[in-house]
N, C-alpha and C positions, 0 to 999 in steps of 0.2 A: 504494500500500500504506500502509497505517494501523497503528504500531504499538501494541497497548495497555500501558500504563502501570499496573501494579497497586500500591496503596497498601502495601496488607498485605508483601508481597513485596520493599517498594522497588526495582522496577525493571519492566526490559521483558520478556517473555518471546519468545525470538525464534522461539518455534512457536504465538503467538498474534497474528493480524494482522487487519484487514478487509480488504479489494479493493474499489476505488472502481470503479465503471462504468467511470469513462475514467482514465485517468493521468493527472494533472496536477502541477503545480506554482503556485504562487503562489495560493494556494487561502485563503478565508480561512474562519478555522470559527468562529462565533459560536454561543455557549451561549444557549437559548433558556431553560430553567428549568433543575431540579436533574437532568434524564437525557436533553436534547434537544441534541443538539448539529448548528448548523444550514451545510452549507457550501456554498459561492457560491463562481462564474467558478475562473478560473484557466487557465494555459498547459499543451497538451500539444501532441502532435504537432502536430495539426493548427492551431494557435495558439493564440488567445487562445477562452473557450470562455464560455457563457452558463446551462452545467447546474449541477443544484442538489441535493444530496442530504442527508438526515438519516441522522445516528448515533442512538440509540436506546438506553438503559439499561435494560434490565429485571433483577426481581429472581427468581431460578427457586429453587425450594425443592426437594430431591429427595426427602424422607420424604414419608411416607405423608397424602395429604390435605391435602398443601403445607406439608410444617410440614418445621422444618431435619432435615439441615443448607441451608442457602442461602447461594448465591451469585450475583453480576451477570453478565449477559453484554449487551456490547454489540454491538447488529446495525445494519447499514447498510443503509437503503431508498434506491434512484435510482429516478429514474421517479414518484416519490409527491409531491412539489412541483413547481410550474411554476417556468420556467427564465426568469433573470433579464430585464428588458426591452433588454439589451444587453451583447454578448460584452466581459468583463474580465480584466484577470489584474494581482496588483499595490495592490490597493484595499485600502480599512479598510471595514469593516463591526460596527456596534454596535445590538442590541437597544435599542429603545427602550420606554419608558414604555406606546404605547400597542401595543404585543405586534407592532412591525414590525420590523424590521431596512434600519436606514440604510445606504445602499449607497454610496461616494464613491472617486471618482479612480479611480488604475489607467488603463491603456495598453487599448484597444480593436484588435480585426485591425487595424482604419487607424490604429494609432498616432495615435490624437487620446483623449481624455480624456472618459467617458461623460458625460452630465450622470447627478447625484446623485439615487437613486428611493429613496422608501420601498417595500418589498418586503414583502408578506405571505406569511408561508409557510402560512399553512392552505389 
């Protein structure tokens, strides 16, 4: 569960959340621009895990012809990026320069340590 963080509001609302595909923890979520939010491996039940999902910011207008009032709603797609080249949980993960995301360290199912991938998410 994902909870969202409203600016306006200063705070969380605890009847707004997303639901990730799988449960995880040790999840790391790297911003890819101003409304892409990109997240990789992490622990759940079943250990240490290699799925990959995007958060998504959109802007929805409800008058007439898209004009305000508007507001953001963040949606989560699974299933829409390929899944990292090796199960992690634990790692840092930073966007880079040329639009990948460096993937490093973190704890693999065999508790040994992945080697380091650049990761495309398109």
């Amino acid at each position: 569960r994902i909870e969202v963080y409203r600016v306006g509001s200063k705070g969380f609302n605890p009847d707004e959340y997303l639901t990730m595909a799988t449960a995880r923890g040790a999840v790391t979520g790297t911003l890819l621009d101003r409304n892409t939010v990109f997240l990789a491996g992490g622990r759940g039940e079943g250990g240490s895990t290699s799925r990959t999902e995007v958060i998504v910011e959109t802007v929805v207008c409800q008058g007439e012809n898209n004009t305000p009032p508007c507001f953001r709603v963040p949606q989560l797609f699974a299933g829409r990026t390929p899944e990292l080249d090796a199960s992690r949980a634990g790692h840092a993960a930073l966007f880079d320069g040329t639009h990948k995301v460096l993937v490093v360290g973190g704890v693999s199912e065999a508790n040994v340590t992945p080697d380091p991938i650049l990761y495309n998410p398109e």
